[in-house]
LODO-6739 format. One line per 3 residues: their letters; for each residue x, y, z of C-alpha. Coordinates in nm, 4 decimals, decimal comma, padded with zeros to 6 digits. Each point is the difference from the previous one (the first is absolute). Example, Ala and Ser with C-alpha at 12.3 -4.5 7.8 and 13.67 -1.06 7.14 Angstrom:
2
AS> 01,2300:-00,4500:00,7800; 00,1370:00,3440:-00,0660
END
This chain:
140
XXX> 00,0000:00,0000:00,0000; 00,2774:00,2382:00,0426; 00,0953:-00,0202:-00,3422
XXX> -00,3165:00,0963:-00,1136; -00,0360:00,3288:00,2362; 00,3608:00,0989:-00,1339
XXX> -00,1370:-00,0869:-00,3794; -00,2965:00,2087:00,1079; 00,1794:00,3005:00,1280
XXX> 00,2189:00,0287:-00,2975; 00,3303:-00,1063:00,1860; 00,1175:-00,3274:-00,1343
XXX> 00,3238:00,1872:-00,1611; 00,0680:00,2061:00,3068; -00,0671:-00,2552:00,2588
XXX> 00,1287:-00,3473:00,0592; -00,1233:-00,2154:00,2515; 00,1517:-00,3082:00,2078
XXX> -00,2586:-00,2076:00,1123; 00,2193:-00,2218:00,1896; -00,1988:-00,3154:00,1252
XXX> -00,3164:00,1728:00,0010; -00,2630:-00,2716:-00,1030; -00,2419:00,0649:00,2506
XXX> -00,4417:-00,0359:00,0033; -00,0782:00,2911:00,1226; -00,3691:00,0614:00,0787
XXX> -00,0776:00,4019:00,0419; -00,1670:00,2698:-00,1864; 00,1588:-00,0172:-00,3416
XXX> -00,0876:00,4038:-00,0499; 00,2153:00,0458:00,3004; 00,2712:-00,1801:-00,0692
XXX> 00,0499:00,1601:-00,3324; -00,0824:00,3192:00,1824; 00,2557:-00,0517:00,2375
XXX> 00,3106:-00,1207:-00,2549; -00,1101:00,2634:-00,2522; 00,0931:00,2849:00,2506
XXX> 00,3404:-00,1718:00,1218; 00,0883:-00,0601:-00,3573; -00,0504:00,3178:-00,1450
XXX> 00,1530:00,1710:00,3233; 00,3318:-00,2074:-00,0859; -00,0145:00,1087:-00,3660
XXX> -00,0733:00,3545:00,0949; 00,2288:00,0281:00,2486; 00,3022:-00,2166:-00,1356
XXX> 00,1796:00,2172:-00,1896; 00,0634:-00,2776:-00,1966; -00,0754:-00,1525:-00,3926
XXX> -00,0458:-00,3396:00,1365; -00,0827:-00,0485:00,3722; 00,0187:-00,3038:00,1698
XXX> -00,2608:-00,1382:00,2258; -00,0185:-00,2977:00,2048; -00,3104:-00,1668:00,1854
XXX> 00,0281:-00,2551:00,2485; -00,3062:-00,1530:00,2278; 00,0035:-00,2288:00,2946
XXX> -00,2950:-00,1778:00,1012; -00,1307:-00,0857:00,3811; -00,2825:-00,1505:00,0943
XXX> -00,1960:00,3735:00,0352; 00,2094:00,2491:-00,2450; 00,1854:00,0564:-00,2728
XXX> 00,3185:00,1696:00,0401; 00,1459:00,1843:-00,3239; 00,3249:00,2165:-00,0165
XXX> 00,0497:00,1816:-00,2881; 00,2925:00,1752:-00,1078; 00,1295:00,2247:-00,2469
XXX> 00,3435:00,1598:-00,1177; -00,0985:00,3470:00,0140; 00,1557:00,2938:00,1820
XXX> -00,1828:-00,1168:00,2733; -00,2202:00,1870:00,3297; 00,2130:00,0769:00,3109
XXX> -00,1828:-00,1705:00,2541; -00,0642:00,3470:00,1871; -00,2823:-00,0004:-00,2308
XXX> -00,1239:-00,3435:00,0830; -00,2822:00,1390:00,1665; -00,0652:00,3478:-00,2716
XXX> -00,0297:-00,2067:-00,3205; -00,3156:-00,1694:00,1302; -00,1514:00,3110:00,0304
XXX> -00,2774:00,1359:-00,2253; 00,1326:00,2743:-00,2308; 00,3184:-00,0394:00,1506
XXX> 00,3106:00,0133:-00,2350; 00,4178:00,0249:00,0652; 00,0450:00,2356:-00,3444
XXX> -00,2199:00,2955:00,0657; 00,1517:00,1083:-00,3848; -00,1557:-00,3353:-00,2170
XXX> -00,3640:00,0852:-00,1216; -00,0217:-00,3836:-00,0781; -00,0179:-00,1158:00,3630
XXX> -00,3509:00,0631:00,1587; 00,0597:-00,1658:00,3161; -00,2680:-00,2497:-00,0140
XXX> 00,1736:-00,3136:-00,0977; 00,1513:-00,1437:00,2765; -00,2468:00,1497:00,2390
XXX> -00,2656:-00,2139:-00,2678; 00,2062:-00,2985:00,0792; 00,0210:00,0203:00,3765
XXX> -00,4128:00,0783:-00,0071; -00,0576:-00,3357:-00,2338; 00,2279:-00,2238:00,2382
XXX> -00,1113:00,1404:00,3000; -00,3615:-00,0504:-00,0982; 00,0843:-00,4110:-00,0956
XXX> 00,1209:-00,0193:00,3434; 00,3526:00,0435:-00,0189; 00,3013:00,2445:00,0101
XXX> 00,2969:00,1833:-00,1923; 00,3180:00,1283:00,1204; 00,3136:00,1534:-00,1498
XXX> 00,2839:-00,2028:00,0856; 00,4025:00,0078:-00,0848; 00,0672:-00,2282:-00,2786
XXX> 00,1668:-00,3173:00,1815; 00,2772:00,0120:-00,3063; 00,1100:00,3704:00,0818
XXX> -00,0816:00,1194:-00,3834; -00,1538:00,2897:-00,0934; -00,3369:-00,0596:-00,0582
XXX> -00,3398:00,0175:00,1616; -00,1276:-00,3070:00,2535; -00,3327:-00,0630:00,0987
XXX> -00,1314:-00,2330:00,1861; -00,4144:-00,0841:-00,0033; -00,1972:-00,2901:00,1498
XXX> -00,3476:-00,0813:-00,1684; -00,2181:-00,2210:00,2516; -00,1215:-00,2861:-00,1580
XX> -00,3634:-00,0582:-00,0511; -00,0586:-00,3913:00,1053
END
């Protein structure tokens, strides 16, 4: 599904995307989901300063959530704006008309709605980049 909301968004030559293992059934409100990748894609396209940025997507699975982490090799957000960026019309470059503020603040709304949560961590690799971690509870 990825592939297609990257097809979708017109980014399949700016974006590439590591899957990893990701084979997973996961039950949830498909709008949502796309609703949810659509924003963190385009943010890491927007925001990359990049031709081709590269994205990876890995999810765990326990018995009651789904924990993703999802990572990019953009510039990055210091994480003294962990809290900021989730903020409605909230953006770090007060000079770029194309950032509105609503995407990420969309994406914390949509997971905190399905139950779960999203944080803005240090990547674990020490790149540049963006990291963020989100847990979708299952629906059994």
């Amino acid at each position: 599904m990825l592939e297609s909301i990257i097809k979708n968004c017109n980014l399949e030559h700016l974006i590439s995307i590591d899957l990893g293992l990701l084979d997973l059934d996961i039950k949830h409100s498909k709008i949502s989901f796309i609703q949810k990748f659509q924003n963190l894609l385009t943010n890491s396209n927007k925001l990359g300063n990049k031709e081709n940025c590269k994205v990876h997507v890995n999810c765990i699975e326990s018995e009651d959530f789904f924990q993703f982490t999802y990572t990019d090799d953009g510039e990055g957000i210091p994480l003294k704006y962990r809290d900021k960026i989730f903020l409605m019309f909230e953006t770090l470059e007060s000079n770029n008309w194309n950032n509105t503020g609503f995407g990420l603040a969309t994406v914390k709304a949509i997971i905190n709605k399905l139950g779960g949560n999203i944080s803005l961590k240090k990547r674990s690799d020490n790149k540049k980049g963006v990291c963020f971690e989100f847990t979708l509870e299952k629906i059994h």
